[in-house]
N, C-alpha and C positions, 0 to 999 in steps of 0.2 A: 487856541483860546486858553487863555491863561485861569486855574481853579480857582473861584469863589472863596475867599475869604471863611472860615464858618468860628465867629466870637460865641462863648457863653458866658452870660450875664446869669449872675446869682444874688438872691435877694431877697428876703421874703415879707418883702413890702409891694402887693402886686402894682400900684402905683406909680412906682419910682420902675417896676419893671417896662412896666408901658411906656414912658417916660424916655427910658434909655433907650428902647426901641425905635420909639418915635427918631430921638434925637441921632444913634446910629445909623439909620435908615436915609441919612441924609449924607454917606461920607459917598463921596465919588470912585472908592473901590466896590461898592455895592456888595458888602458883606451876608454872606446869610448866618440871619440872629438868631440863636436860640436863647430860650432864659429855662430858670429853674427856681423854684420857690425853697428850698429844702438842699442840704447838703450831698443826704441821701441821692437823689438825684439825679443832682450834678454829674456825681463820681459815676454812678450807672452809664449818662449819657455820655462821658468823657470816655468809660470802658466799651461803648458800642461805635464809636466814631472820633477822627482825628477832627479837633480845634486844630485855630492859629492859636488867640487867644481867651484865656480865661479874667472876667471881672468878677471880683465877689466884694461883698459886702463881707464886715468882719462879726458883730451882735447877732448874731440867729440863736433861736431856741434848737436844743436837739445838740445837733452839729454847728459850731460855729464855725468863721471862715478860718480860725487859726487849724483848726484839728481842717476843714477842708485842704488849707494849703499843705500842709502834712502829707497828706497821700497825695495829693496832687504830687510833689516833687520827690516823692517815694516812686509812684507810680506811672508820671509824665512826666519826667527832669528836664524834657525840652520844649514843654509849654512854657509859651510867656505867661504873665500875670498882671492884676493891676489890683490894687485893693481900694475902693470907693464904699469912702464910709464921712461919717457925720462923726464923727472922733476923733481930733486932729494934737489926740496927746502925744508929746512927745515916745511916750512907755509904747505907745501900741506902735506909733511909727519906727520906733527900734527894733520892738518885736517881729513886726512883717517884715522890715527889712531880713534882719537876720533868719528868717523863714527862705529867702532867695527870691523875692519879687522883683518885679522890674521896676514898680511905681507903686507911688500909693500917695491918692490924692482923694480932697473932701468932695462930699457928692456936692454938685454945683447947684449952686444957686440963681445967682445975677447973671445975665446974658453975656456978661463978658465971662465968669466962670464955666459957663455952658460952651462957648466956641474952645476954649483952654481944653476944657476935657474931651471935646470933639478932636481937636487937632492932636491930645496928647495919644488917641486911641491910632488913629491915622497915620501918628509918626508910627507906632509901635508893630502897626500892619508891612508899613515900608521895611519896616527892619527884620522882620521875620519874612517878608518875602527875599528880599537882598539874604539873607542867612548871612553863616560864616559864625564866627566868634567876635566880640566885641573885643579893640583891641585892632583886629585885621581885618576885617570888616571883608564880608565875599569869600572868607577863604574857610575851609575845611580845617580841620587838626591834621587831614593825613599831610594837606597840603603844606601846612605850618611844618610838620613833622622834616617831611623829605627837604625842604626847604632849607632850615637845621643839617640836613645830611650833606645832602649837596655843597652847599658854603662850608663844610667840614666844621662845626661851632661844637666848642665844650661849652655846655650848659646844661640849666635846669627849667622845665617852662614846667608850668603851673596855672594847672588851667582849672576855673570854677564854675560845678556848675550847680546851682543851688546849692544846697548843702553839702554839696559834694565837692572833694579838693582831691585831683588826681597830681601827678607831680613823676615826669617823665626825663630821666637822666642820660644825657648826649656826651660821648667823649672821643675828641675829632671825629666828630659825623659820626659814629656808630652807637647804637641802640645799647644801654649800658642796664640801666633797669627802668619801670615805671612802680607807682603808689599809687593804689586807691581804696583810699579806707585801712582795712585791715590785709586787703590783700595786694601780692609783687609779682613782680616779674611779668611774665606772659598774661597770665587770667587780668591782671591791672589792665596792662596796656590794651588788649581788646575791650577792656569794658570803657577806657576812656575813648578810644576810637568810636563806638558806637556813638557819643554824645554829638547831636549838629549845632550845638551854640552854648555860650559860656562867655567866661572872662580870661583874656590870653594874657600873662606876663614871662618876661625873661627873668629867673637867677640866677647867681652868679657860677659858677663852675664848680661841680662836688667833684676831684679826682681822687678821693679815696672813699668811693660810693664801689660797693663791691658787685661784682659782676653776676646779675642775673638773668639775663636777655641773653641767646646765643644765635638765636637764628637774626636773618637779616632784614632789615628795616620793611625790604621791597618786599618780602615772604610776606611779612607777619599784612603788612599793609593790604595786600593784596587777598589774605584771607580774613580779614576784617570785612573788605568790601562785599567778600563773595557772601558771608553771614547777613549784612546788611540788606543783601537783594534777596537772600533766602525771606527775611523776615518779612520786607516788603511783598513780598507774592505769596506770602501767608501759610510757608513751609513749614517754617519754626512757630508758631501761633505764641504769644506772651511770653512770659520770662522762663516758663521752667516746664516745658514741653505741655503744659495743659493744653484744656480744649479753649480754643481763645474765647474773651470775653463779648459775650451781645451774641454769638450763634443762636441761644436759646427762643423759644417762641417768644415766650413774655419779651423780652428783648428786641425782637425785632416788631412785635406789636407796639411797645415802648417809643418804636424811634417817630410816631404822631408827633410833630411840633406841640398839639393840643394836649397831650396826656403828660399830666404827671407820677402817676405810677401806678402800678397794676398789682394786685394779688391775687391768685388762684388757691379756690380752696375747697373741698367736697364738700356734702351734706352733713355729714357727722364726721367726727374723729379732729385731730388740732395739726392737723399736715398740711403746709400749706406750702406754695411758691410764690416769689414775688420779685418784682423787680421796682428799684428807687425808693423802697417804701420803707420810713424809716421806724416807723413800730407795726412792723406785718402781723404779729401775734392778734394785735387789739384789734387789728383791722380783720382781719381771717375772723375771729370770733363777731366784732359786729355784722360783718356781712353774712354768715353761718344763722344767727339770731335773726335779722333782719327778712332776709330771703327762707327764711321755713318760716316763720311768721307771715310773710304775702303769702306765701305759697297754698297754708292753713287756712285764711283769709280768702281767698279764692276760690279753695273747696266749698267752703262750708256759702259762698254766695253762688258757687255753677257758673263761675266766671270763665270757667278754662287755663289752661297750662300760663304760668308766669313767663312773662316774657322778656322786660325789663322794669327795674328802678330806676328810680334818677332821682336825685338830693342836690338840693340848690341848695349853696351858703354863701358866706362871705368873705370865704378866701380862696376857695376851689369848691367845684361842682364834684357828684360821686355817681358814677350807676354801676348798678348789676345785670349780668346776664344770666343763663343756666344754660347748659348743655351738659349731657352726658352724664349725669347725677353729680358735676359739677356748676360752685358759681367761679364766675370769673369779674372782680371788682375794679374800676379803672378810675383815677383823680385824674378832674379835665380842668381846666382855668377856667375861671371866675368869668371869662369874658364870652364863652358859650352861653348861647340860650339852649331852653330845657331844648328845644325841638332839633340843634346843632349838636347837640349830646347825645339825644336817640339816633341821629342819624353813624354818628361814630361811633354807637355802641353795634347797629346795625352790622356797617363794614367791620368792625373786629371779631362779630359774631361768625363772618364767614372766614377770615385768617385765622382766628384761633379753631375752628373746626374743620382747616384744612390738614 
């Protein structure tokens, strides 16, 4: 059986989030949606699990979606993207583009705009399943590559992937150099190999492009692969030998569809942990205030040990827990009632104390 789709929707109109929900919730590959109200978020829940794709709106407070697509395609360069927004100015539509999106289209209105943005998401599902590079549609780089060798072709292909332009030099079939960025040779060409989608073009033949590739095409290829299945099975964890991203508790309590971000923070002192949270400080201090304040409030009634808060608003719900002469504070969506909030403060009470 073929994997689940998993889109996240970014927004921080929790309306239009419901909305998109609804309206995704109807495409016939049966995607599972997540959303995010906050930048912050996003980027947390994109570092604890792989998307196909990503839709964000671009005006948010905090983080906007331009600084989102930023790390997005610093840190996912092989996420698709879509930007749905109610600003259909020329300026921004240059902007996203030039960010490395796939589409960017107004948030719909009229039922004919609504089947448009349904179909437009649908196509972009099919194309990230099908993979490949655009251009060759189904095929790998390596495959592009050997392909190149094989037919013995002097050339240059130039392949793009968001902001990134790598640029790989063939002369009758043998591996001459590649570019990416600032760096050649060998370090380029594997880091272009990593990439599983982009834009593929042919230029024209460099034959006085100086030689810095020595090994051979089938080598290098073939240790690219092997790096690729390392990282898939979780050998190499992220880019630069860390501990990979979302292992942490907060993180993996985080991955709640309901929850959007969590802070842990003691009774006294300004230490705190968090995850998605895009000003943990203020929050570590309101909950610190908040929870010795009940706590105070409870003595002085002979109510007995605090057990939870919960804060109903109007754009996300909040509660606290205690354990361990720590609280632990978690934002739920707006579409929990108080009694669906206690109960997931319950269950996190016994994962975060395991």
């Amino acid at each position: 059986m073929a994997e689940r789709h998993k889109i996240l929707i970014l927004d921080d109109d929790p309306a239009f989030l419901e909305l998109c929900q609804e309206l995704l919730g109807t495409l016939s590959s049966q995607p599972d949606i997540r959303t995010a109200s906050t930048g912050g978020h996003a980027i947390a829940m994109m570092d604890s699990e792989p998307f196909s794709l990503l839709l964000t709106d671009l005006k948010m407070p905090t983080m906007d979606g331009f600084q989102v697509l930023a790390i997005v395609r610093r840190r996912f360069p092989n996420l698709r993207t879509i930007v749905m927004t109610g600003d259909g100015s020329d300026e921004y539509r240059s902007r996203a583009y030039a960010v490395g999106i796939d589409l960017y289209v107004e948030k719909p209105k009229t039922p004919g705009e609504i089947k448009l943005f349904v179909d437009c998401v649908e196509s972009m599902l099919e194309r990230e399943q099908k993979g490949g590079f655009r251009g060759v549609q189904s095929k790998s780089l390596a495959d592009i590559v050997q392909m190149e060798s094989i037919s013995q072709s002097s050339t240059v292909l130039k392949i793009t992937n968001g902001p990134l332009v790598a640029k790989i030099w063939l002369d009758n079939g043998e591996l001459i150099d590649a570019e990416v960025s600032d760096e050649s040779g060998e370090t380029a060409f594997m880091k272009a190999m990593s990439w599983r989608s982009g834009s593929f073009e042919t230029l024209p033949a460099d034959p006085g492009r100086e030689r810095k590739i020595f090994n051979s095409i089938q080598g290098l290829l073939l240790d690219s692969a092997q790096i690729e299945d390392e990282v898939r099975a979780g050998e190499i964890p992220g880019s630069g030998g860390e501990k990979a991203s979302g292992t942490s508790k907060l993180a993996a309590l985080g991955r709640s569809p309901n929850i959007e971000f969590l802070v842990e923070t003691g009774h006294k002192g300004k230490k705190f942990e968090q995850y998605a949270c895009e000003s943990p400080d203020l929050v570590a201090r309101w909950v610190r205030d908040t929870a010795n304040r009940f706590s105070s409030l409870g003595e002085r009634l002979k109510a007995g040990k605090l057990q939870y808060i919960v804060a109903l608003g109007p754009q996300r719900h909040a509660g606290i827990i205690e354990k361990n002469d720590k609280y632990l504070c978690a934002g739920f969506k707006r579409n929990l009632s108080a009694g669906q909030v206690i109960e997931n403060l319950k269950a996190m009470m016994v994962q975060w104390d395991s």
